[in-house]
Biopython code that builds the backbone (N, CA, C, O; Angstrom):
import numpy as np
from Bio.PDB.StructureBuilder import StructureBuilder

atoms = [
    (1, "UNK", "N", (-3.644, -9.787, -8.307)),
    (1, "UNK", "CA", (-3.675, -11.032, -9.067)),
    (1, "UNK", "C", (-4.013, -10.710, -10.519)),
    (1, "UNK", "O", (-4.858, -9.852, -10.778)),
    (2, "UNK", "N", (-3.296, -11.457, -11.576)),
    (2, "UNK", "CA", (-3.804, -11.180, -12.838)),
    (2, "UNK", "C", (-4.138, -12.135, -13.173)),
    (2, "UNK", "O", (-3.888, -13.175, -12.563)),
    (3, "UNK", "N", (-4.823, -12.071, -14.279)),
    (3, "UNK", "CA", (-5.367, -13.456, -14.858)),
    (3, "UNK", "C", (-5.174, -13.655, -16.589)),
    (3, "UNK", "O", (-5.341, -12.695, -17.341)),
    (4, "UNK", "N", (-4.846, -14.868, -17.042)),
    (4, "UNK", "CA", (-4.422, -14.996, -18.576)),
    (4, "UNK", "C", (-5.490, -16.257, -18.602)),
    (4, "UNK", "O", (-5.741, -17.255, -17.927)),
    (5, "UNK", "N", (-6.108, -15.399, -20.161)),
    (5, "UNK", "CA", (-6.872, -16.240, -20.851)),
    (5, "UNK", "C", (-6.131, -16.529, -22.077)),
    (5, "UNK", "O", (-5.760, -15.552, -22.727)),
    (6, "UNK", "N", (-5.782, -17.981, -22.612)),
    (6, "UNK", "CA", (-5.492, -18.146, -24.104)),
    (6, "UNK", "C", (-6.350, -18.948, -24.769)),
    (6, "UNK", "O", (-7.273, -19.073, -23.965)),
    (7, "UNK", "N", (-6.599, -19.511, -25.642)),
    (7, "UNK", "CA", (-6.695, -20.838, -26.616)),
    (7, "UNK", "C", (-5.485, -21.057, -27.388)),
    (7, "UNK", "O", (-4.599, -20.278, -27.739)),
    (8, "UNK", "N", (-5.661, -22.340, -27.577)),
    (8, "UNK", "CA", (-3.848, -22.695, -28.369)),
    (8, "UNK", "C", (-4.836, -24.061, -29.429)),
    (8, "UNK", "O", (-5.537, -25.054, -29.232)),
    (9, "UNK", "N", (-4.350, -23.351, -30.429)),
    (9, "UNK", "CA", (-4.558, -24.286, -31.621)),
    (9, "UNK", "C", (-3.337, -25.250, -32.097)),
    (9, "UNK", "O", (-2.165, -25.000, -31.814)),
    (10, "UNK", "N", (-3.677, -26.185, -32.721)),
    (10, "UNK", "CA", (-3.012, -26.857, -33.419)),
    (10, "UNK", "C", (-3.138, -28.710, -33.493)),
    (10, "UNK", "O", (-4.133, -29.364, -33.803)),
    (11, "UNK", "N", (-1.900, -29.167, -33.131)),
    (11, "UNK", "CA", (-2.277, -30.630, -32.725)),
    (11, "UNK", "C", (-2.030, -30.384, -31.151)),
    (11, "UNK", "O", (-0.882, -30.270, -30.721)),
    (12, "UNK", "N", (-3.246, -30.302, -30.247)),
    (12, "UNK", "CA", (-3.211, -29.565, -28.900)),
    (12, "UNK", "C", (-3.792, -31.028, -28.149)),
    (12, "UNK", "O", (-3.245, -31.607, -27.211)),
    (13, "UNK", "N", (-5.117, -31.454, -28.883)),
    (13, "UNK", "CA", (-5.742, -32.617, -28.729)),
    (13, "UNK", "C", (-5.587, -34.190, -29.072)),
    (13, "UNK", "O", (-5.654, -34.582, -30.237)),
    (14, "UNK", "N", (-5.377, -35.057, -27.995)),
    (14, "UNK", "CA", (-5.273, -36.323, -27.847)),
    (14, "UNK", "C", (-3.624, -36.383, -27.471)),
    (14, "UNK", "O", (-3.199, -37.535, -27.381)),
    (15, "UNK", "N", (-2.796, -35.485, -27.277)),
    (15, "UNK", "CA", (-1.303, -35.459, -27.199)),
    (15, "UNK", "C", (-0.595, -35.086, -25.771)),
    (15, "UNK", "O", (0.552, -34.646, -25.704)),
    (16, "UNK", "N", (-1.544, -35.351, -24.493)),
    (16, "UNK", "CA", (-1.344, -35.018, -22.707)),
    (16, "UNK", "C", (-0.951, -33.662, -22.994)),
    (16, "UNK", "O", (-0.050, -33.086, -22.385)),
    (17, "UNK", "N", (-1.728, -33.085, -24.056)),
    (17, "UNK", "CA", (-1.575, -31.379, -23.890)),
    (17, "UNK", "C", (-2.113, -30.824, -22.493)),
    (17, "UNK", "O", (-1.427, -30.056, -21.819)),
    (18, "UNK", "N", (-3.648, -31.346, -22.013)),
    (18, "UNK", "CA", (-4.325, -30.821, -20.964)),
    (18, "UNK", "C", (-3.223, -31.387, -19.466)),
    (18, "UNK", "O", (-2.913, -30.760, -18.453)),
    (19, "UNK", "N", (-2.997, -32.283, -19.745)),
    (19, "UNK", "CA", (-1.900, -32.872, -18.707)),
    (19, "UNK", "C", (-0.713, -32.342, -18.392)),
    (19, "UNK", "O", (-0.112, -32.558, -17.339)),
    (20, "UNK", "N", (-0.347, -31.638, -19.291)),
    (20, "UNK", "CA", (0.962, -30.799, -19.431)),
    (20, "UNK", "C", (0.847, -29.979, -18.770)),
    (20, "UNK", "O", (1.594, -29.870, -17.797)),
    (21, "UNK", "N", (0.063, -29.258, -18.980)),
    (21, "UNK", "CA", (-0.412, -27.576, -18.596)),
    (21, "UNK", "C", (-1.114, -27.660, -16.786)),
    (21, "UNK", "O", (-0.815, -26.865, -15.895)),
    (22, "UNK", "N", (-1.969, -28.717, -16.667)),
    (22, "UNK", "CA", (-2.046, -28.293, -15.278)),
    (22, "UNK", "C", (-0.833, -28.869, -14.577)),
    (22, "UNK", "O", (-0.553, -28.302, -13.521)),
    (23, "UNK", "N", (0.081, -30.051, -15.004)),
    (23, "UNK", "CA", (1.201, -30.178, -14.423)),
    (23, "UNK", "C", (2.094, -28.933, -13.912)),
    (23, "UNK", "O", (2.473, -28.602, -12.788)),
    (24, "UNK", "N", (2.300, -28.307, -15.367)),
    (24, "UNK", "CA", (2.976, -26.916, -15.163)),
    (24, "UNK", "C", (2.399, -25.886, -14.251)),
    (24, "UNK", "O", (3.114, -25.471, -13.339)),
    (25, "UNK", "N", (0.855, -25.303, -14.433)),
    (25, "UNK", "CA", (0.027, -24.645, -13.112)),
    (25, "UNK", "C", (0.253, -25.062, -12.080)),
    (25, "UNK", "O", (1.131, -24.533, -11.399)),
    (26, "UNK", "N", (-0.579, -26.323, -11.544)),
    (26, "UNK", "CA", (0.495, -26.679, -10.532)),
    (26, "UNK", "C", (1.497, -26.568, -9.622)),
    (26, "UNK", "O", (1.224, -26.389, -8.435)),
    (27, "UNK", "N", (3.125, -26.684, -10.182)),
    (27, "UNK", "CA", (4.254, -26.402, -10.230)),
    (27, "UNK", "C", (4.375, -25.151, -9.689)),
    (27, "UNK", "O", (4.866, -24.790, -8.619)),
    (28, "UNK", "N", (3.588, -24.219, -11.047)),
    (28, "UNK", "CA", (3.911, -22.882, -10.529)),
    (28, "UNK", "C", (2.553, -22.243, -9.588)),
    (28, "UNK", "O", (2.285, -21.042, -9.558)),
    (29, "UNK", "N", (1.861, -23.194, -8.923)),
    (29, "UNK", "CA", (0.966, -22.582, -7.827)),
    (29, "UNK", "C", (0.004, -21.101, -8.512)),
    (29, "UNK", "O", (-0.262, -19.991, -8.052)),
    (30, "UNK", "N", (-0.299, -21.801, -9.806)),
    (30, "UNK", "CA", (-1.251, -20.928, -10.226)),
    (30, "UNK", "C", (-2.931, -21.535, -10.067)),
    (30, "UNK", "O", (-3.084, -22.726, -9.796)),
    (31, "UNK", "N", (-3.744, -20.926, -10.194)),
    (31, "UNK", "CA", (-5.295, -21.962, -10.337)),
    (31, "UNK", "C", (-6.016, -21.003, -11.526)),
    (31, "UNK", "O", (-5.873, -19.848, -11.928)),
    (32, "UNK", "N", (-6.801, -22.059, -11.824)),
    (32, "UNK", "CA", (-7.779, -21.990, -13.208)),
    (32, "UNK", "C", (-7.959, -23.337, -13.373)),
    (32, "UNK", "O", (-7.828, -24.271, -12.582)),
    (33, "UNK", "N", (-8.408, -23.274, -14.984)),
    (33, "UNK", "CA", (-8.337, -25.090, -15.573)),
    (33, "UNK", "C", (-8.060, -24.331, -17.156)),
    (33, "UNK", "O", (-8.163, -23.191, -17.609)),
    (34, "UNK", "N", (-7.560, -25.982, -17.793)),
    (34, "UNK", "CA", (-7.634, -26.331, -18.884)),
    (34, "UNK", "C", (-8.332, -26.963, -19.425)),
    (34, "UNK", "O", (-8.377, -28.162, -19.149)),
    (35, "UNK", "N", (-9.495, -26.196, -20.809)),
    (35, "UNK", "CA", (-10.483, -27.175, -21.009)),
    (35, "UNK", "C", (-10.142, -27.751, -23.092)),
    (35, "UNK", "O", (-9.646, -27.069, -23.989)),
    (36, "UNK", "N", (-10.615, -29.039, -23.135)),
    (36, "UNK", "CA", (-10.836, -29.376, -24.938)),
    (36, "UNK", "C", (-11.782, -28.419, -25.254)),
    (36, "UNK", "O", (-12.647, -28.238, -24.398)),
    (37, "UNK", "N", (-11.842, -27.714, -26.338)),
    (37, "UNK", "CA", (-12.596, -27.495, -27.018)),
    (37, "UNK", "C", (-13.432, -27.771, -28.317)),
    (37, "UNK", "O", (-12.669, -28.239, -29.163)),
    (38, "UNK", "N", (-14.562, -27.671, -28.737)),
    (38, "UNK", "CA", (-15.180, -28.687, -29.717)),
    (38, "UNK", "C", (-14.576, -28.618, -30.799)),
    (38, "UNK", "O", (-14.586, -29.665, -31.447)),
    (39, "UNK", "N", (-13.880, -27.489, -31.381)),
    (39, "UNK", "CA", (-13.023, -27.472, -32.642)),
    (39, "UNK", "C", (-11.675, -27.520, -32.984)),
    (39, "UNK", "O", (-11.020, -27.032, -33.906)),
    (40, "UNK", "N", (-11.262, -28.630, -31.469)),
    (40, "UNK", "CA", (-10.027, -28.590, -31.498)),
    (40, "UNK", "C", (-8.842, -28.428, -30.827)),
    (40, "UNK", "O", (-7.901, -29.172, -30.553)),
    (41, "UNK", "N", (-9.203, -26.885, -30.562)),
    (41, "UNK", "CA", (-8.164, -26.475, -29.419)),
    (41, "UNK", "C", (-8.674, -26.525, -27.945)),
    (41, "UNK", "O", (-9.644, -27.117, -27.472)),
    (42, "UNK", "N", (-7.617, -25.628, -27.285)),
    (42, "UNK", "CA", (-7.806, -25.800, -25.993)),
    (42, "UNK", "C", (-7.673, -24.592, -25.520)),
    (42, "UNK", "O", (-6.909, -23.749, -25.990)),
    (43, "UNK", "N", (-8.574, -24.403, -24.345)),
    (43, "UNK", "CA", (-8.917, -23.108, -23.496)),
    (43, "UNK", "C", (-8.192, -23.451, -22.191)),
    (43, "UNK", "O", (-8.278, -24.562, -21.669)),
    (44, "UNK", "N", (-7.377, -22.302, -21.624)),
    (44, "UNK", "CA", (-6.922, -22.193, -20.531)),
    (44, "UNK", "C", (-7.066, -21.036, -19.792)),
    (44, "UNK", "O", (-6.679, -19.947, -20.214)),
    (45, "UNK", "N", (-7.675, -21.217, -18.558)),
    (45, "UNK", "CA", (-7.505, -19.584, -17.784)),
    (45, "UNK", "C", (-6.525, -20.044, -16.545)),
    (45, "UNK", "O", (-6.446, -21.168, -16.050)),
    (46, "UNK", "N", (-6.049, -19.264, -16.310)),
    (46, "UNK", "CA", (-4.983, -18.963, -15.480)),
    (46, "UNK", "C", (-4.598, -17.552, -14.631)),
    (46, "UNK", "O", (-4.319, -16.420, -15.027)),
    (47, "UNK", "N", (-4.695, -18.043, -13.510)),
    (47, "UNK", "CA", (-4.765, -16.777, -12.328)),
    (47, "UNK", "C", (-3.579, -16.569, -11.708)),
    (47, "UNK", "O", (-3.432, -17.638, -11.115)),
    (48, "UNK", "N", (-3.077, -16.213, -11.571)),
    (48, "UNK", "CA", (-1.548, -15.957, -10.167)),
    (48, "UNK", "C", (-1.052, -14.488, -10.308)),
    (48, "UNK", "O", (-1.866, -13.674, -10.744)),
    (49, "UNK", "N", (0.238, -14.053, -9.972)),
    (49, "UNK", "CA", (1.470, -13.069, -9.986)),
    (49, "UNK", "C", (1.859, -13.320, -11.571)),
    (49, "UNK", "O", (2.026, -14.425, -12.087)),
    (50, "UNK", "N", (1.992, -11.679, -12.401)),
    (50, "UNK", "CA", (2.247, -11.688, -13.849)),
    (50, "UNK", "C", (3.493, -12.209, -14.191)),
    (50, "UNK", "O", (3.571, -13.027, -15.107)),
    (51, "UNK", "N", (4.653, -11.777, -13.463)),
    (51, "UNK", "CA", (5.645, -12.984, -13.806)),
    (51, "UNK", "C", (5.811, -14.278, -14.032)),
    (51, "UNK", "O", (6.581, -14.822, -14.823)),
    (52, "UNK", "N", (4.924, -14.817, -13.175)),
    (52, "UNK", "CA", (4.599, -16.317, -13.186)),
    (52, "UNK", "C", (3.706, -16.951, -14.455)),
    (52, "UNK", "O", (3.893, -18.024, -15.028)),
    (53, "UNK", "N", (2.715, -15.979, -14.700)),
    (53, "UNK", "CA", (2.004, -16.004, -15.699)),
    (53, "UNK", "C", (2.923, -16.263, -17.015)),
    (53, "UNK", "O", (2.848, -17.256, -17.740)),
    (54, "UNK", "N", (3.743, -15.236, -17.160)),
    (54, "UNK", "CA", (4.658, -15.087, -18.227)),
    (54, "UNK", "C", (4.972, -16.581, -18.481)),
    (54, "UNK", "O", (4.436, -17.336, -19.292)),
    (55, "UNK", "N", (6.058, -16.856, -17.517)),
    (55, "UNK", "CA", (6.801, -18.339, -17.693)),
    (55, "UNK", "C", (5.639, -19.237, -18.045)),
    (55, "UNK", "O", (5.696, -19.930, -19.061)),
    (56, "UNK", "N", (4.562, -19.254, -17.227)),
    (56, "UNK", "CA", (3.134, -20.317, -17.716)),
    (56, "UNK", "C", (3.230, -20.266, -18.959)),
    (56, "UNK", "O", (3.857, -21.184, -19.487)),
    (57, "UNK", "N", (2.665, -19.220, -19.809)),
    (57, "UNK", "CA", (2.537, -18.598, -21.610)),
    (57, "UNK", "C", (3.846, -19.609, -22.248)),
    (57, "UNK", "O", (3.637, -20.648, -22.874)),
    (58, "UNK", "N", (4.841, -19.203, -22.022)),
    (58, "UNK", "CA", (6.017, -19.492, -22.544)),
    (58, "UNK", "C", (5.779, -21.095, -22.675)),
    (58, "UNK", "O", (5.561, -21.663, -23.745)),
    (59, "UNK", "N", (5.846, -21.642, -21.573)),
    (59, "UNK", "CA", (5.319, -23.755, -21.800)),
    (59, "UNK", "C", (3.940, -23.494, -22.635)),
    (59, "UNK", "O", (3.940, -24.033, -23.742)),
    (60, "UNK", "N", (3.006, -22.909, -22.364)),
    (60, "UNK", "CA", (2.080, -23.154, -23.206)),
    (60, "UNK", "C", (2.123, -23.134, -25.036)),
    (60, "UNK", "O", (1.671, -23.925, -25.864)),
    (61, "UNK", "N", (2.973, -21.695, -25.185)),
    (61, "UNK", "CA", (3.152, -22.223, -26.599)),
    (61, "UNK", "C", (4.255, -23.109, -27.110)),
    (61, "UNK", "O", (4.630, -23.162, -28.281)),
    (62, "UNK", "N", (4.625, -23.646, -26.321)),
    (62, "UNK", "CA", (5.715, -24.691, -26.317)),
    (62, "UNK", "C", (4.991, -26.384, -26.246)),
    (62, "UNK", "O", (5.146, -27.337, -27.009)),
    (63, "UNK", "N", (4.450, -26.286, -25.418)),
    (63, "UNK", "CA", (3.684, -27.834, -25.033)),
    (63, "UNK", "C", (4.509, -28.812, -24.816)),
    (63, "UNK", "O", (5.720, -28.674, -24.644)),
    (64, "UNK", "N", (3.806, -30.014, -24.812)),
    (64, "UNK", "CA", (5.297, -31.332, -24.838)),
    (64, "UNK", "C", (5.186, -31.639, -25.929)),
    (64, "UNK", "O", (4.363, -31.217, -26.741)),
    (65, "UNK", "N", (6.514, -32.895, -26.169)),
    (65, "UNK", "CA", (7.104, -32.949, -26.536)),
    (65, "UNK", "C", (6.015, -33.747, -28.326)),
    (65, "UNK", "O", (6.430, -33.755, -29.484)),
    (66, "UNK", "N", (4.794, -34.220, -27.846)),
    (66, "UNK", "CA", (3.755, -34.653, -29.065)),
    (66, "UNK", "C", (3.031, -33.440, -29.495)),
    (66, "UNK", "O", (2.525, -33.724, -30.580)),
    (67, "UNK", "N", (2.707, -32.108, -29.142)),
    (67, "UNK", "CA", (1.778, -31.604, -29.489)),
    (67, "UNK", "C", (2.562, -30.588, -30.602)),
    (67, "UNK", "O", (3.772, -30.446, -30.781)),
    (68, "UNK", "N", (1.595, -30.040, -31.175)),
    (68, "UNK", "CA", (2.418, -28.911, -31.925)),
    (68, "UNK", "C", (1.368, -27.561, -32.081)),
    (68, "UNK", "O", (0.305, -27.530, -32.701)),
    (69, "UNK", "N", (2.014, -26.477, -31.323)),
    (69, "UNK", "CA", (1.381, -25.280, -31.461)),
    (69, "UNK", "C", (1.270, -24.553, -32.651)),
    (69, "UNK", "O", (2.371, -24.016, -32.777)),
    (70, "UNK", "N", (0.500, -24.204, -33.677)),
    (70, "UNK", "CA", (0.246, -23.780, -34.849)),
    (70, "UNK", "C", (-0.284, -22.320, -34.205)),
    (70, "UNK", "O", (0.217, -21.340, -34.757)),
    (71, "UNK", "N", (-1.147, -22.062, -33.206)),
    (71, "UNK", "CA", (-1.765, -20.514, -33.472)),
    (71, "UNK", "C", (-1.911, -20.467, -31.671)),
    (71, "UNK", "O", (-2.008, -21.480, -30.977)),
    (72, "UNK", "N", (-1.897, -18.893, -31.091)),
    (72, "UNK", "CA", (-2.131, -19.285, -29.738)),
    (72, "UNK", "C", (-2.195, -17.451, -29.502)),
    (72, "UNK", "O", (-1.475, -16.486, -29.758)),
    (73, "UNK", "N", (-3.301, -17.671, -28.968)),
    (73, "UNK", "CA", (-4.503, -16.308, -28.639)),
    (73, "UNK", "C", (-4.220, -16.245, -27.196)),
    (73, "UNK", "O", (-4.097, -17.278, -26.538)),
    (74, "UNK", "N", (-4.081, -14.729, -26.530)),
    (74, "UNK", "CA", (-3.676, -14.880, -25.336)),
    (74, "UNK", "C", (-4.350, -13.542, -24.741)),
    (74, "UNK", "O", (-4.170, -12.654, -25.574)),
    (75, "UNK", "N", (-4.991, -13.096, -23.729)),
    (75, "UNK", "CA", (-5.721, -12.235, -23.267)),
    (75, "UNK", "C", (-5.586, -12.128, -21.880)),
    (75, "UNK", "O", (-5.929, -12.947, -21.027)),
    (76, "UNK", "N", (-4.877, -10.683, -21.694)),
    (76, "UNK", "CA", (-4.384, -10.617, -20.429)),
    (76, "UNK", "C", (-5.418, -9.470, -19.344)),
    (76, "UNK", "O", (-6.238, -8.727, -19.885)),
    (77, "UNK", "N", (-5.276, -9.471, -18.189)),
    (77, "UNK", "CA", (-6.550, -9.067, -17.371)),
    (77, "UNK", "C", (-6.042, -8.832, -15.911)),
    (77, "UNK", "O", (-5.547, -9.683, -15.172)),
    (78, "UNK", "N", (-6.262, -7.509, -15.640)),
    (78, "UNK", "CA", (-5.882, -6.911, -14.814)),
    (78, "UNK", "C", (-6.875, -7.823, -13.447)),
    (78, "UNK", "O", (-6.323, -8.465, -12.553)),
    (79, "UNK", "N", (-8.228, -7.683, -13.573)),
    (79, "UNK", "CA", (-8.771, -8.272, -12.453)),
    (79, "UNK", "C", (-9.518, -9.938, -13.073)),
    (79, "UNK", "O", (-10.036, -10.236, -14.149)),
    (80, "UNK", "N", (-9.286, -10.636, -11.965)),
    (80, "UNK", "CA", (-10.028, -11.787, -12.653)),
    (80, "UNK", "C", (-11.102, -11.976, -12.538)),
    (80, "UNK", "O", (-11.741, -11.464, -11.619)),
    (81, "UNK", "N", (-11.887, -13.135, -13.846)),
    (81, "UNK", "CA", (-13.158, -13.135, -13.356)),
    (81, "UNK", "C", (-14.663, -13.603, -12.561)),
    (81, "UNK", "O", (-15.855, -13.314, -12.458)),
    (82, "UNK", "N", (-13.581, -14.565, -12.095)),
    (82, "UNK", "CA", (-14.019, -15.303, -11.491)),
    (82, "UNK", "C", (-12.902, -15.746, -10.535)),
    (82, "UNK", "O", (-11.864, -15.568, -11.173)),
    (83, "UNK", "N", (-12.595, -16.238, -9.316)),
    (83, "UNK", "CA", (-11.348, -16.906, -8.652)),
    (83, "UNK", "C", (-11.884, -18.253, -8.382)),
    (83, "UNK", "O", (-13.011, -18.613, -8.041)),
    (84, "UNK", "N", (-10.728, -18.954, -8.634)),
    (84, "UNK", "CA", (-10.874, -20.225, -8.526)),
    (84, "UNK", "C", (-9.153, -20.509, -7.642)),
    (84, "UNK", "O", (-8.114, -19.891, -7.873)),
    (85, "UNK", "N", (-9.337, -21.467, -6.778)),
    (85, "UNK", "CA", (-8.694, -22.232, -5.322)),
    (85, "UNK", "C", (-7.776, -23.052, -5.835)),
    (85, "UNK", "O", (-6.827, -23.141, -5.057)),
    (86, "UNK", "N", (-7.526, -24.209, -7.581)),
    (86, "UNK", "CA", (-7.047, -25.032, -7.680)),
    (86, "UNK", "C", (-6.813, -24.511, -9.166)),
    (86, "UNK", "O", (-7.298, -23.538, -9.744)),
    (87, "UNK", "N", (-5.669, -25.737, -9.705)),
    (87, "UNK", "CA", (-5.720, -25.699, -11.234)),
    (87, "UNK", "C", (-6.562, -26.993, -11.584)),
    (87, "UNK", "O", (-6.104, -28.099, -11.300)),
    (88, "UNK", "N", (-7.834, -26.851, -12.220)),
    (88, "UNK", "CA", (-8.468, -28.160, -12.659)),
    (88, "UNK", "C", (-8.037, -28.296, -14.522)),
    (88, "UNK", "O", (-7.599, -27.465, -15.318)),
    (89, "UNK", "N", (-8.445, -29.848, -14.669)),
    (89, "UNK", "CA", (-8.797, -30.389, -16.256)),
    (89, "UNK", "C", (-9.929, -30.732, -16.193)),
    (89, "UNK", "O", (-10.474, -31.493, -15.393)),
    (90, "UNK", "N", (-10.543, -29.874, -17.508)),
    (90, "UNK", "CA", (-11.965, -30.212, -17.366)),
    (90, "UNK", "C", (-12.205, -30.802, -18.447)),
    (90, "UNK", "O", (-13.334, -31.235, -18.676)),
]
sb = StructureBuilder()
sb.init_structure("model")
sb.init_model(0)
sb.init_chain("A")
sb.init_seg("    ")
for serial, (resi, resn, name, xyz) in enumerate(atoms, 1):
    if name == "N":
        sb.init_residue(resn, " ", resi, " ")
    sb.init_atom(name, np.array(xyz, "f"), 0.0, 1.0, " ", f" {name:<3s}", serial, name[0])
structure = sb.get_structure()
């Protein structure tokens, strides 16, 4: 299992950015969560198969169709660090 940590800046907040993303986890039967962060952006960890991961990344710096990705930090990880069962919004 690998695990991807990002933050994604920009207009991320108030735009069903967090809604987007566990929709998409979800979908692709990954678990973690997506959390707001106080300055803005948004933190996501994400656990599954690295291919899957990939395609995840790809919607993430994409978002829907209100948000707009300006900057997006991504940290990839051979073992995870924690496992988590579901994709939550926190």
């Amino acid at each position: 299992m690998t695990e991807l940590h990002c933050i994604v800046a920009g207009r991320v907040q108030g735009v069903a950015y967090r809604a987007f993303v566990q929709s998409i986890a979800r979908e692709l039967r990954l678990t973690g969560f997506v959390a707001n962060l106080p300055d803005g952006s948004i933190e996501v960890l994400a656990q599954g198969e690295y291919g899957v991961l990939k395609v995840f990344a790809n919607h993430l710096r994409t978002g829907p169709p209100q948000s707009q990705v300006t900057s997006f930090f991504d940290e990839w990880r051979d073992q995870p660090t924690k496992e988590f069962t579901s994709f939550e919004t926190m």
